[in-house]
N, CA, C and O atoms as a DFTB+ gen file, in Angstrom:
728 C
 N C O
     1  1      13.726     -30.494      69.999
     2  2      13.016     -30.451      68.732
     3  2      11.966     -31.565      68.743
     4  3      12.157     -32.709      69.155
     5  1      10.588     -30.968      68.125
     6  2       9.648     -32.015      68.173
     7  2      10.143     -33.344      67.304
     8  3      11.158     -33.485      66.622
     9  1       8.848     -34.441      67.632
    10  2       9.153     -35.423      66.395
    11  2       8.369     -34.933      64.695
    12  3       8.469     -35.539      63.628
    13  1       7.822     -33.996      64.915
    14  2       7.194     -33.464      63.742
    15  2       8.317     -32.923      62.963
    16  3       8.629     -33.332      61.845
    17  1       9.058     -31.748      63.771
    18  2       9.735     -30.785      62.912
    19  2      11.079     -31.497      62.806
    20  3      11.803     -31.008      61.939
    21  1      11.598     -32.545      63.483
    22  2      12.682     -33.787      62.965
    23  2      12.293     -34.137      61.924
    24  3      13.049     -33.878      60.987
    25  1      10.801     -34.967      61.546
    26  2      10.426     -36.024      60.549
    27  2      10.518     -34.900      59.413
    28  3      11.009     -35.397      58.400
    29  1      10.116     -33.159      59.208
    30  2      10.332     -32.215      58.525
    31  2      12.155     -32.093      57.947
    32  3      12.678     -32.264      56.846
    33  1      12.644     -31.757      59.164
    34  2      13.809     -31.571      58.699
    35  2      14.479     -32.907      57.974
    36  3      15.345     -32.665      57.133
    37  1      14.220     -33.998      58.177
    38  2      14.950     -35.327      57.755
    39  2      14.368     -35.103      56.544
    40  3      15.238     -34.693      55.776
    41  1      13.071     -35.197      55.895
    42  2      12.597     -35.078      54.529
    43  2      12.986     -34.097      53.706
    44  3      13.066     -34.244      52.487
    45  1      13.422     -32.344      54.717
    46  2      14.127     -31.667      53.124
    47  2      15.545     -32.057      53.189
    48  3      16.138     -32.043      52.111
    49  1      16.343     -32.473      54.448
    50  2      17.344     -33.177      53.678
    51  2      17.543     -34.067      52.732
    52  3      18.536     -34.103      52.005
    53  1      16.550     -34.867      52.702
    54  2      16.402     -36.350      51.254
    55  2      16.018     -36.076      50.270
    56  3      16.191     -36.757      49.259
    57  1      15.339     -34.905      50.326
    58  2      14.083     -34.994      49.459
    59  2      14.949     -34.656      47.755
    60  3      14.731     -35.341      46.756
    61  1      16.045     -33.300      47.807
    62  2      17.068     -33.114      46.996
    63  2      17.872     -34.413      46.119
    64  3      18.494     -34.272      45.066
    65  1      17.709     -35.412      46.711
    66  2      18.457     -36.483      46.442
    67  2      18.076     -37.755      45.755
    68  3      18.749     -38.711      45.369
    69  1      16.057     -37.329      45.694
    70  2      15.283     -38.123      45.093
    71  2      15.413     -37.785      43.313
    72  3      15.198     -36.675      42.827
    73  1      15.784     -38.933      42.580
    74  2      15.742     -38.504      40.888
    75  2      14.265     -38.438      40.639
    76  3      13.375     -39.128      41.136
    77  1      14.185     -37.401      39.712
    78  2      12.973     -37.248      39.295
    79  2      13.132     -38.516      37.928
    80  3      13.989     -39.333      37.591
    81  1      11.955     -38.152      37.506
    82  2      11.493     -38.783      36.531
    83  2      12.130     -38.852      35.555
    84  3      12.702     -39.900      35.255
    85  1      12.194     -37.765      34.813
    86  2      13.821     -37.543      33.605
    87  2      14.685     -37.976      34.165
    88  3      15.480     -38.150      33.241
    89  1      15.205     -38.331      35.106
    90  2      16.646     -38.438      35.543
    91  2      16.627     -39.928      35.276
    92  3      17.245     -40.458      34.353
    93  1      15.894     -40.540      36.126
    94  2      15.357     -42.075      35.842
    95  2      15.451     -42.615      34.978
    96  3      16.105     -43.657      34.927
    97  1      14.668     -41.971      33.723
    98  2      14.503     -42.401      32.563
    99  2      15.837     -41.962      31.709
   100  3      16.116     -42.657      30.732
   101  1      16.290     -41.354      31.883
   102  2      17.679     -40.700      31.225
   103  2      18.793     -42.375      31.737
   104  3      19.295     -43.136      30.909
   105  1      18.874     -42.489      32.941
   106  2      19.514     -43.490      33.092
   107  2      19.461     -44.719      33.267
   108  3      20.484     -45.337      33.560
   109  1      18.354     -45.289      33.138
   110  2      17.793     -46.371      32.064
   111  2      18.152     -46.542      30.647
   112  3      18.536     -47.613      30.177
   113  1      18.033     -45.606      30.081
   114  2      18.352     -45.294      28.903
   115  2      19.392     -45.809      28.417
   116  3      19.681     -46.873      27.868
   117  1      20.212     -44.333      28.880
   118  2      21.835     -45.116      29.101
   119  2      22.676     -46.375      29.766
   120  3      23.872     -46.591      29.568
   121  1      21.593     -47.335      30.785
   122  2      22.380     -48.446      30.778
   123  2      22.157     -49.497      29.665
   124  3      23.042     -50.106      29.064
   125  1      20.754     -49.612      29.485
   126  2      20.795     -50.086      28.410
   127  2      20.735     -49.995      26.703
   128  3      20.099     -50.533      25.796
   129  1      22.013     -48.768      26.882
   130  2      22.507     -48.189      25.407
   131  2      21.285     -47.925      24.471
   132  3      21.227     -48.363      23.322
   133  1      20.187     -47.069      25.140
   134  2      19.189     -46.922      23.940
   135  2      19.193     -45.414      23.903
   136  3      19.021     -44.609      24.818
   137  1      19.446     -45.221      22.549
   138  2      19.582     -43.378      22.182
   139  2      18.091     -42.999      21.991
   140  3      17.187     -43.691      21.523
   141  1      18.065     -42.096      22.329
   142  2      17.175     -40.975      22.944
   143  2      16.521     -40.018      21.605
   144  3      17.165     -38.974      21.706
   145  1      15.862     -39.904      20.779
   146  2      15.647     -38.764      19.844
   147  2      15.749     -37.636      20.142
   148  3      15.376     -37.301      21.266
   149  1      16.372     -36.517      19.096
   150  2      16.282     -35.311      19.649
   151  2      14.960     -34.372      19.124
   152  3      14.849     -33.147      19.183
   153  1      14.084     -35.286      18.637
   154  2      12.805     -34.265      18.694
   155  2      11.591     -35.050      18.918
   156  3      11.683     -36.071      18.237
   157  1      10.886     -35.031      19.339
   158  2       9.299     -35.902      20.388
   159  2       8.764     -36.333      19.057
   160  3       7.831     -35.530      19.072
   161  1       8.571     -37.114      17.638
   162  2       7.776     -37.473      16.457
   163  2       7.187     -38.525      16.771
   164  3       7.648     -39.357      17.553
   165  1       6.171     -38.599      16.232
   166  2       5.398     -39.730      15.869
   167  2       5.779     -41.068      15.397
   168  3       6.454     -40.977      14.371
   169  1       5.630     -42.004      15.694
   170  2       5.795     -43.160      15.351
   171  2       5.312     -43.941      13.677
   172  3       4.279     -44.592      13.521
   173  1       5.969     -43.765      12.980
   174  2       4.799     -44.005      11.699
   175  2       3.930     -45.156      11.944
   176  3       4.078     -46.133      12.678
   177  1       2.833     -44.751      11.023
   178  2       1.411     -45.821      11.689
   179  2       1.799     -47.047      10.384
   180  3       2.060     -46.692       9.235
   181  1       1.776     -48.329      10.772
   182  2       1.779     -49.569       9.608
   183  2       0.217     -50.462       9.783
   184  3      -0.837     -50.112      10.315
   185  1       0.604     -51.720       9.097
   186  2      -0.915     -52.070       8.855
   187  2       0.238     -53.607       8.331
   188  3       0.348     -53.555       7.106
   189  1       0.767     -54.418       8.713
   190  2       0.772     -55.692       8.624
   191  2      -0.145     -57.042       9.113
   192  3      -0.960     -57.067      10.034
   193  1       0.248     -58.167       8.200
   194  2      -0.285     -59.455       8.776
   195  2       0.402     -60.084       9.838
   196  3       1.563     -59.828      10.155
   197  1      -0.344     -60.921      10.388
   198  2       0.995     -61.361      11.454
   199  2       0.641     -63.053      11.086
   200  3       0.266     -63.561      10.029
   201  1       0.864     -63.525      12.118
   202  2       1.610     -65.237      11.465
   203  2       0.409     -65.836      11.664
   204  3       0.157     -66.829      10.982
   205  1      -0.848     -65.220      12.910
   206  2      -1.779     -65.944      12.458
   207  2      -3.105     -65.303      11.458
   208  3      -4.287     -65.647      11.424
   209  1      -2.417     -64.314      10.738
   210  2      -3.675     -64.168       9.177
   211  2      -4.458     -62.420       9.924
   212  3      -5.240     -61.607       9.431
   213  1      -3.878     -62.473      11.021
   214  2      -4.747     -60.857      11.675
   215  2      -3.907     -59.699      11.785
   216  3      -2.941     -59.474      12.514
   217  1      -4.477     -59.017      10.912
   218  2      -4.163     -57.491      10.776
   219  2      -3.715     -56.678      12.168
   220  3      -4.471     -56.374      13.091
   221  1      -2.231     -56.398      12.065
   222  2      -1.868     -55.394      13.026
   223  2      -1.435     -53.634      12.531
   224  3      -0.563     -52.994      11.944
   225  1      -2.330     -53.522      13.024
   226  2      -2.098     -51.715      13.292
   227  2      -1.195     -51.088      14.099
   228  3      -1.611     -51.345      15.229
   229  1      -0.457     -50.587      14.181
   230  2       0.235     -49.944      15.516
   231  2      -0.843     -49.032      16.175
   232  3      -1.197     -48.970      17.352
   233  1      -1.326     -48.238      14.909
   234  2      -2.379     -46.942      15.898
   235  2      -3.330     -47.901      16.701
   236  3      -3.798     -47.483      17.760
   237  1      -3.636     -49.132      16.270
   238  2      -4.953     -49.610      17.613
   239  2      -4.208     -49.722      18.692
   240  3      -4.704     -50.399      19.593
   241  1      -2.608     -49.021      18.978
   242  2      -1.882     -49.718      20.604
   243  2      -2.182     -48.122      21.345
   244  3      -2.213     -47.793      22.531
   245  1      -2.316     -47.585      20.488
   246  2      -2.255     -46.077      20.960
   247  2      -2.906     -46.082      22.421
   248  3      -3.801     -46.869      22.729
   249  1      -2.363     -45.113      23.304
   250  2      -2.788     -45.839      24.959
   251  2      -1.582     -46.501      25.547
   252  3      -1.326     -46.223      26.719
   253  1      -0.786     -47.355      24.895
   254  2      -0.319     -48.438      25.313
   255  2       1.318     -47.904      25.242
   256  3       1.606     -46.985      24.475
   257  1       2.399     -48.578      26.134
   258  2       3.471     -48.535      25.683
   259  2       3.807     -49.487      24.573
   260  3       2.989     -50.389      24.392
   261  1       4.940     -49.445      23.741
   262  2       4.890     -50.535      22.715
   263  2       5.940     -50.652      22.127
   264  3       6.297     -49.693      21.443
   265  1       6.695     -51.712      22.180
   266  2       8.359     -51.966      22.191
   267  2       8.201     -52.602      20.861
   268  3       7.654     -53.702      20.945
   269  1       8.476     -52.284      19.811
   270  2       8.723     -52.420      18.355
   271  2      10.096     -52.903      18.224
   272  3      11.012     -52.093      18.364
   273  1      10.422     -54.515      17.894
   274  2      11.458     -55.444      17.903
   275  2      11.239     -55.942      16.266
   276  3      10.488     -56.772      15.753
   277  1      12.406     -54.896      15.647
   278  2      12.514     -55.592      14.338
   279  2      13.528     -56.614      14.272
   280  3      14.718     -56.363      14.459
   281  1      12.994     -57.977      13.961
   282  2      13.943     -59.802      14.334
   283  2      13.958     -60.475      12.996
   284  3      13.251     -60.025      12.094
   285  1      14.634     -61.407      12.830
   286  2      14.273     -62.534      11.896
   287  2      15.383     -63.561      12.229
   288  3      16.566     -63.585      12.569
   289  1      14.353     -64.402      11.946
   290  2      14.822     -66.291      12.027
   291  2      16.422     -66.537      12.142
   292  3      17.006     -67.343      12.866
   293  1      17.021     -65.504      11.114
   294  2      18.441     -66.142      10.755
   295  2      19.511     -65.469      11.639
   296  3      20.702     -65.739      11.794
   297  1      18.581     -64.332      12.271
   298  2      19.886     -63.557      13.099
   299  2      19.636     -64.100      14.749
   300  3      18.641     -64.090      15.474
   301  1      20.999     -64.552      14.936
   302  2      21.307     -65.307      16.289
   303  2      20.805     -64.555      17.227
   304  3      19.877     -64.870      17.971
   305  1      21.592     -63.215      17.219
   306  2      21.255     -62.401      18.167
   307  2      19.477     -61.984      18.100
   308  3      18.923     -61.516      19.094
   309  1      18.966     -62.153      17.215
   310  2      17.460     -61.653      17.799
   311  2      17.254     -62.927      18.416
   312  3      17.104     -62.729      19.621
   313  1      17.156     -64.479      18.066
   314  2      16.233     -65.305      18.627
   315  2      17.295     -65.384      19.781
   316  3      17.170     -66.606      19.863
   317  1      18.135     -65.135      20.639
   318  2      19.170     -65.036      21.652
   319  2      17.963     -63.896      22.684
   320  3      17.589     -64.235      23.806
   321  1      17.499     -62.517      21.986
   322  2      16.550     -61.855      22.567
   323  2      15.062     -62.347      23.293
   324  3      14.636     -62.213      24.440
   325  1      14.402     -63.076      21.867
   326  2      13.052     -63.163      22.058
   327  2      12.580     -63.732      23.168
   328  3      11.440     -63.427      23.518
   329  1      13.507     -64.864      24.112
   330  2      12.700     -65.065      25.393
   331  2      13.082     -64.213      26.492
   332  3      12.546     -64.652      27.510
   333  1      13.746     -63.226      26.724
   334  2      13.738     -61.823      27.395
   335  2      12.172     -60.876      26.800
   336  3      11.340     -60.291      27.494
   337  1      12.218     -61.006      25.562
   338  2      11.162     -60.147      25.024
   339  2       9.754     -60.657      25.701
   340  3       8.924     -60.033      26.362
   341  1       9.802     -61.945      25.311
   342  2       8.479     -62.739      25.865
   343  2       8.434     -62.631      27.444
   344  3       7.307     -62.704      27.935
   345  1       9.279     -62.502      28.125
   346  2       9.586     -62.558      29.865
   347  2       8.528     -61.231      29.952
   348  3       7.373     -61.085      30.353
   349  1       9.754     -60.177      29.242
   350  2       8.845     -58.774      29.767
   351  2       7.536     -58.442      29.156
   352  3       6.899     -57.468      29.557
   353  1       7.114     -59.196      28.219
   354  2       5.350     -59.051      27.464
   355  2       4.568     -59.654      28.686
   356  3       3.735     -58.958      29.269
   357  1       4.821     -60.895      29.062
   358  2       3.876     -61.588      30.048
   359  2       4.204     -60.925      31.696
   360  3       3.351     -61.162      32.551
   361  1       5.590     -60.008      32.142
   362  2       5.198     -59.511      32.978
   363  2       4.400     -57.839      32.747
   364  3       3.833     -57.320      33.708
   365  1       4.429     -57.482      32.056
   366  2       3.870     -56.391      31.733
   367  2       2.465     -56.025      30.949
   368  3       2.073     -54.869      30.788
   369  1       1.683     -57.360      30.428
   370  2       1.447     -57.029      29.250
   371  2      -0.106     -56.646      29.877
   372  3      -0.893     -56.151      29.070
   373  1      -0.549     -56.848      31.218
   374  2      -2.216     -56.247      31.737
   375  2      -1.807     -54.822      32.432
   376  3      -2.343     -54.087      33.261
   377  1      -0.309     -54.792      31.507
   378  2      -0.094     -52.829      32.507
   379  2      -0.294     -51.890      31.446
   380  3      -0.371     -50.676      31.640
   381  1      -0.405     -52.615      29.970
   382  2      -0.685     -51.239      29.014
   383  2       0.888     -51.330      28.331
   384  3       1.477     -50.359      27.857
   385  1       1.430     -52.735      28.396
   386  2       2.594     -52.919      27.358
   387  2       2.349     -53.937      26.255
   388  3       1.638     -54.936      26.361
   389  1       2.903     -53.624      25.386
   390  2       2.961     -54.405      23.917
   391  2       3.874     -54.832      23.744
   392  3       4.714     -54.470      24.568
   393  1       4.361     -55.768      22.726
   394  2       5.611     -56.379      22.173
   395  2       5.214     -56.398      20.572
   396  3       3.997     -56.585      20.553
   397  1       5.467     -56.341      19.875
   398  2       5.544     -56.291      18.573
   399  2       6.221     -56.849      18.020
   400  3       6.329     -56.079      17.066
   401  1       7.034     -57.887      17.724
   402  2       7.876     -58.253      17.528
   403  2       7.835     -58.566      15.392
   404  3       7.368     -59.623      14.969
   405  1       8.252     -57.739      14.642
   406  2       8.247     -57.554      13.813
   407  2       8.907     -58.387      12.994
   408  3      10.089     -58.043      13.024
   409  1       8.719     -59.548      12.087
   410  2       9.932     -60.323      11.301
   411  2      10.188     -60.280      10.235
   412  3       9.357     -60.673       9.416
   413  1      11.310     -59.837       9.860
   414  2      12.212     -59.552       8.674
   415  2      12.022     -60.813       7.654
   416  3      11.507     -60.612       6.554
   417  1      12.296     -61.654       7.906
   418  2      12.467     -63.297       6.964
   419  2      11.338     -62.523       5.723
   420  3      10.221     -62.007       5.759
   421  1      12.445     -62.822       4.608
   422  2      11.831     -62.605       3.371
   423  2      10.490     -63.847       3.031
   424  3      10.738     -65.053       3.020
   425  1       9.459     -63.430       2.841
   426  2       8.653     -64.788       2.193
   427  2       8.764     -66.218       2.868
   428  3       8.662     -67.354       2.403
   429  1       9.003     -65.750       4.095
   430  2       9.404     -67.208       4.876
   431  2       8.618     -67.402       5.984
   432  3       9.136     -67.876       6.995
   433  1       6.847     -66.968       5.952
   434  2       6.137     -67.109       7.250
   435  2       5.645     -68.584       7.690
   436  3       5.010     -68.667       8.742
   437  1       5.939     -69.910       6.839
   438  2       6.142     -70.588       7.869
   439  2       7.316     -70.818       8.687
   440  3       7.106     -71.547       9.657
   441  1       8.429     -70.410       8.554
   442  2       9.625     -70.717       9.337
   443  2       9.564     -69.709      10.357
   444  3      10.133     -69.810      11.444
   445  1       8.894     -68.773      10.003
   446  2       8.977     -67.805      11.308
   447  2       7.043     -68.519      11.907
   448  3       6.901     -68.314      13.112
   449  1       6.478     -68.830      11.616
   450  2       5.155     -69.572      12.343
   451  2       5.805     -70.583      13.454
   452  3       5.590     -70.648      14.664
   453  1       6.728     -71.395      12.567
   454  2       7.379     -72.764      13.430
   455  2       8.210     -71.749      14.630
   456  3       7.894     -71.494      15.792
   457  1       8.794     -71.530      14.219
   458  2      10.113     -70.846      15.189
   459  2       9.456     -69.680      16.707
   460  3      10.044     -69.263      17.705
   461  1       7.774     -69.463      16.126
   462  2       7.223     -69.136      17.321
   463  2       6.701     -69.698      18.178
   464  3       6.832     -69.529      19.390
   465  1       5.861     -70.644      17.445
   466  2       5.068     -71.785      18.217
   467  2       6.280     -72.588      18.587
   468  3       6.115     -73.149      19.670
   469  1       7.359     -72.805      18.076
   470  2       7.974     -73.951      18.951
   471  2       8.697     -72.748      20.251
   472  3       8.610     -73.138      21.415
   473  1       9.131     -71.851      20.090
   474  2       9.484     -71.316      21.460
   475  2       8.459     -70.922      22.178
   476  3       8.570     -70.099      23.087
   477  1       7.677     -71.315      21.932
   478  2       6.243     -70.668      23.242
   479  2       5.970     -69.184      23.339
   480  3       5.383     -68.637      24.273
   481  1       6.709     -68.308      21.737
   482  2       6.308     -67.015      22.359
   483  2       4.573     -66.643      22.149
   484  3       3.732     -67.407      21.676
   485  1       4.376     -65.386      22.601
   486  2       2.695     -65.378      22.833
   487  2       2.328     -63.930      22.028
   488  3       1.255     -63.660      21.489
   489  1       3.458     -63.138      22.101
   490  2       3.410     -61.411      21.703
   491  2       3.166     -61.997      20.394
   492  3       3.262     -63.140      19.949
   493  1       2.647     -60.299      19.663
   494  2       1.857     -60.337      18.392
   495  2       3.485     -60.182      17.209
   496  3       4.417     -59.380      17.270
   497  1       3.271     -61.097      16.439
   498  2       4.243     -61.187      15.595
   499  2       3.969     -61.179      14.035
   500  3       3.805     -62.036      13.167
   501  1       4.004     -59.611      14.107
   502  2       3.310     -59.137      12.559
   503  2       4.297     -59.661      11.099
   504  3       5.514     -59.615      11.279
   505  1       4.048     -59.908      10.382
   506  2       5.183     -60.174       9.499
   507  2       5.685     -59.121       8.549
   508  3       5.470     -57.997       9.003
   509  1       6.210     -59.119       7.524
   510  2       7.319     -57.909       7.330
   511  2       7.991     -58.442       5.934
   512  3       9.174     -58.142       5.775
   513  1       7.348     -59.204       4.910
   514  2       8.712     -59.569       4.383
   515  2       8.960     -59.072       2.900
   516  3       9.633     -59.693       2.077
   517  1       8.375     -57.969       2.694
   518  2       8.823     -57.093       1.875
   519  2       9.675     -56.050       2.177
   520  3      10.165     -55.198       1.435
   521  1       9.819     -56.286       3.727
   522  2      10.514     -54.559       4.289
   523  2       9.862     -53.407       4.223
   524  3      10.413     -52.430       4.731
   525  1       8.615     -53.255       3.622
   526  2       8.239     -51.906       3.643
   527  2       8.316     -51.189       5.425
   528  3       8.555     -50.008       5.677
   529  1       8.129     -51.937       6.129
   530  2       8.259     -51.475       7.349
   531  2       9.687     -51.147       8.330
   532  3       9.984     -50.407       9.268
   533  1      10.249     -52.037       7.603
   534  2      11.750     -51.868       7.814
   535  2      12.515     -50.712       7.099
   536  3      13.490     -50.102       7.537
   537  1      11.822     -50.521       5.811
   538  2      12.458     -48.708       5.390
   539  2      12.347     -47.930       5.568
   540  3      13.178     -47.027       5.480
   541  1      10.570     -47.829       6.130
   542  2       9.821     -46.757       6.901
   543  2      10.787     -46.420       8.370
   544  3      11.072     -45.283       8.747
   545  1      11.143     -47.546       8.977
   546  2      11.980     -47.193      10.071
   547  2      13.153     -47.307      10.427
   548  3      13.636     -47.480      11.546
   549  1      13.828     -47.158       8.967
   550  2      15.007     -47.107       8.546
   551  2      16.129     -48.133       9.710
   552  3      17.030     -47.891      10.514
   553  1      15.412     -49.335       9.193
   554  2      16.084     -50.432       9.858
   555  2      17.438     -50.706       9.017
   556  3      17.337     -51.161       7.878
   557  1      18.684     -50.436       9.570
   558  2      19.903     -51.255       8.642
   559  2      20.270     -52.532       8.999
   560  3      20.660     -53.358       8.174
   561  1      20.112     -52.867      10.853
   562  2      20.573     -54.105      11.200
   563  2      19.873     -54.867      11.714
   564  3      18.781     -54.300      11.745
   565  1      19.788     -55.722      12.112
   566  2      18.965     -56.705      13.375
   567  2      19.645     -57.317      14.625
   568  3      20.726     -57.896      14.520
   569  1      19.187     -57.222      15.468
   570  2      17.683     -56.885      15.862
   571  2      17.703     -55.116      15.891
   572  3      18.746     -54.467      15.815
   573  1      16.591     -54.628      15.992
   574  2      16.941     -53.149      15.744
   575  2      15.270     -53.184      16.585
   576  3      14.229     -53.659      16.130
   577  1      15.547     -52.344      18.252
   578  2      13.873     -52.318      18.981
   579  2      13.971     -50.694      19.268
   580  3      14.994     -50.169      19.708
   581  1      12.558     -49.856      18.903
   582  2      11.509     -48.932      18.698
   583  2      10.956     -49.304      20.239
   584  3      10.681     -50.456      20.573
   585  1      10.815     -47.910      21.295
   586  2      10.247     -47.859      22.420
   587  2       9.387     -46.584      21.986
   588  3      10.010     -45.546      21.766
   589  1       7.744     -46.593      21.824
   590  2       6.906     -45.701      21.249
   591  2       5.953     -45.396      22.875
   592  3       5.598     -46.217      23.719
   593  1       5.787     -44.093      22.836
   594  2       5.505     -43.661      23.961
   595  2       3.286     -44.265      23.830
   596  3       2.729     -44.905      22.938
   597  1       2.720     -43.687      25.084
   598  2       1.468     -43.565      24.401
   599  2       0.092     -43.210      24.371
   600  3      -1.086     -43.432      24.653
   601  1       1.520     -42.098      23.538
   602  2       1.232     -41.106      22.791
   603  2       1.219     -41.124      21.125
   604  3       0.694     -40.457      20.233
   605  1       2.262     -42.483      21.243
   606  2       1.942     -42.623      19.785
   607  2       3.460     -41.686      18.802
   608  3       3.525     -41.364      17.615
   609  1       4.793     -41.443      20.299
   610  2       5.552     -40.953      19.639
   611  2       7.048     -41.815      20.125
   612  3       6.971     -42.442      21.182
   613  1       8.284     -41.840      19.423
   614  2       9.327     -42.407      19.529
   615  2       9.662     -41.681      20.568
   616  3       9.493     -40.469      20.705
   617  1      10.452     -42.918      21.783
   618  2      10.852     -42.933      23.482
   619  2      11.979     -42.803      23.134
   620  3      12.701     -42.027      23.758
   621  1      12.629     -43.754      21.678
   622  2      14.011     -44.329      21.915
   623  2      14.268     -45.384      21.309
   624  3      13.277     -46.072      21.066
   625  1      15.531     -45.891      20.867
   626  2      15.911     -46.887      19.381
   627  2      17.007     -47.720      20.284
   628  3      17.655     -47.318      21.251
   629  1      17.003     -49.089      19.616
   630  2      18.204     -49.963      20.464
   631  2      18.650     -50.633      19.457
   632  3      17.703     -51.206      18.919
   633  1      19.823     -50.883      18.836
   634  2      20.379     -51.430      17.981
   635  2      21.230     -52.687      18.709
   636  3      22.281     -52.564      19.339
   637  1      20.519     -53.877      18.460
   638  2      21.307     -54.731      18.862
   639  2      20.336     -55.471      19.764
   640  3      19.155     -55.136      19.849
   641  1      20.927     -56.609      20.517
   642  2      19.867     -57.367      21.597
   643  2      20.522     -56.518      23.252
   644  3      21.508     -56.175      23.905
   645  1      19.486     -56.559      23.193
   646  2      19.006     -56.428      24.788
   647  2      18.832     -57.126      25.861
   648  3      18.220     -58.106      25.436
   649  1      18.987     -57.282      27.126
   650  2      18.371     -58.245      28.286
   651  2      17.369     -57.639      28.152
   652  3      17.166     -57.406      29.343
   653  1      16.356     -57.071      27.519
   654  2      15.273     -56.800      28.117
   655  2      14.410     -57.153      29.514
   656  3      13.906     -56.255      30.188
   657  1      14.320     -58.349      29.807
   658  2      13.896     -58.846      30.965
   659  2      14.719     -58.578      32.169
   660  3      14.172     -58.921      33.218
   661  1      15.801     -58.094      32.270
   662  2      17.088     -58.122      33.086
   663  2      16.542     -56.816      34.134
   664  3      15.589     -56.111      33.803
   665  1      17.109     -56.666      35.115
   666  2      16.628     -55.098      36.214
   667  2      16.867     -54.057      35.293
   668  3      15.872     -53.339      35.195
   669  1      17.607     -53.777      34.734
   670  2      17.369     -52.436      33.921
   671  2      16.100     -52.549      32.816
   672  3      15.288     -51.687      32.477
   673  1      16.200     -53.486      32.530
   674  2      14.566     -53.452      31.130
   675  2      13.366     -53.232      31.804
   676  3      12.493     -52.447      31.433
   677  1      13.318     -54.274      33.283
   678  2      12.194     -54.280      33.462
   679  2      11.824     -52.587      34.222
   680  3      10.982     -51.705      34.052
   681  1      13.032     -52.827      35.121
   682  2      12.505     -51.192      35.861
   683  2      12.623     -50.025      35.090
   684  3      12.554     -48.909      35.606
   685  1      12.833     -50.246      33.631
   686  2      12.438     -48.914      32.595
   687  2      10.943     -49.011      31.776
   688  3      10.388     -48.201      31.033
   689  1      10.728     -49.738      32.029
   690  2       9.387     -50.543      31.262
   691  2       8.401     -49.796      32.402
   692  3       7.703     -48.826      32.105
   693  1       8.449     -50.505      34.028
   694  2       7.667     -50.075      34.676
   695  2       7.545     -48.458      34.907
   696  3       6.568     -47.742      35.123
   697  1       9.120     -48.146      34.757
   698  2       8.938     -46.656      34.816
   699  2       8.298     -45.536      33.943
   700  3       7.978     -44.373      34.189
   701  1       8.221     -46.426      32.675
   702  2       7.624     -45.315      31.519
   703  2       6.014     -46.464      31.365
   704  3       5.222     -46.334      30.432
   705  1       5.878     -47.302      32.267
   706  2       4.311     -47.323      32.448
   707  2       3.617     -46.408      33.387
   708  3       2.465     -46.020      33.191
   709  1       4.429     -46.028      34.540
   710  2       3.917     -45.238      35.695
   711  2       3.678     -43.867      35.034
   712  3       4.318     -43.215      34.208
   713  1       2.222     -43.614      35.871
   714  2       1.679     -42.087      35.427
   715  2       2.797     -41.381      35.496
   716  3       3.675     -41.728      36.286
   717  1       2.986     -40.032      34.505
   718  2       4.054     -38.895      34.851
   719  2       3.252     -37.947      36.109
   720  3       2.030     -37.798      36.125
   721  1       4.003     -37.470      36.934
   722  2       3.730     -36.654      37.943
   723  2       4.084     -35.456      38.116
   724  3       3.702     -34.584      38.896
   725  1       5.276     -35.505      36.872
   726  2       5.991     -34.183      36.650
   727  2       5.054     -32.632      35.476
   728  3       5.632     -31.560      35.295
């Protein structure tokens, strides 16, 4: 047998064994416990301030992937998150990823100003402290993170903190940055 029709036969043996894309993303998903919607919707569009006085839109991310992290000051477990969050913004963020990091704290934007600038985070940190954005996305707990495709529609919901930065965050991040081929 040639070395052609070997290097042939070795590739349709493997080739069965390669996960596609859904499969990938299906089990990403599931390691890091993020449920899946059962119908492709839109992301509702908001219009907050963030901590430094500038208007955030979600629709201007459109294009972009965009990990919607609803946090605040008092819950352990989000600021336990935010330097995973910040890890994967600065490795991702010239690939067409966002961080959003959304804060709950009622009427409290200097404590959430201090609590950013003193951890060095850099992602856009819109503020929130009426909740209108938190009912719109029917937030009950915190941290509670929104993976919006972009397209501008919900990927997937995570209740709770995340490693985000950890091998499963990052290689789901890169994977739903990579063109679909399917």
């Amino acid at each position: 047998m040639s070395y052609f029709w070997r290097y042939i036969f070795t590739l349709l043996l493997v080739l069965p064994t390669v996960p596609s894309y859904a499969d990938s993303l299906s089990d990403y998903f599931a390691a890091l416990n993020i449920t899946v919607p059962k119908q492709h919707i839109s992301a509702p569009n908001f219009h907050l301030q963030d901590i430094n006085g500038r208007e955030i839109n979600l629709s201007d991310y459109r294009g972009k992937l965009v990990l919607v992290n609803f946090w605040a000051t008092f819950c352990a477990p989000c600021r336990h998150e935010m330097p995973a969050l910040e890890s994967l913004w600065l490795k991702f963020k010239d690939d067409g990823f966002v961080v959003l990091a959304v804060a709950a704290d009622r009427g409290k934007e200097t404590v959430v100003s201090t609590y950013i600038r003193s951890g060095g985070f850099t992602f856009p940190v819109p503020l929130d402290p009426e909740g209108i954005v938190r009912n719109t996305y029917e937030v009950k707990a915190l941290p509670m993170t929104y993976l919006i495709g972009r397209d501008g529609k919900f990927l997937g919901r995570a209740l709770g903190a995340r490693d985000w930065a950890g091998a499963d965050g990052q290689a789901l991040i890169r994977l739903l940055l990579r063109p679909r081929r399917e």
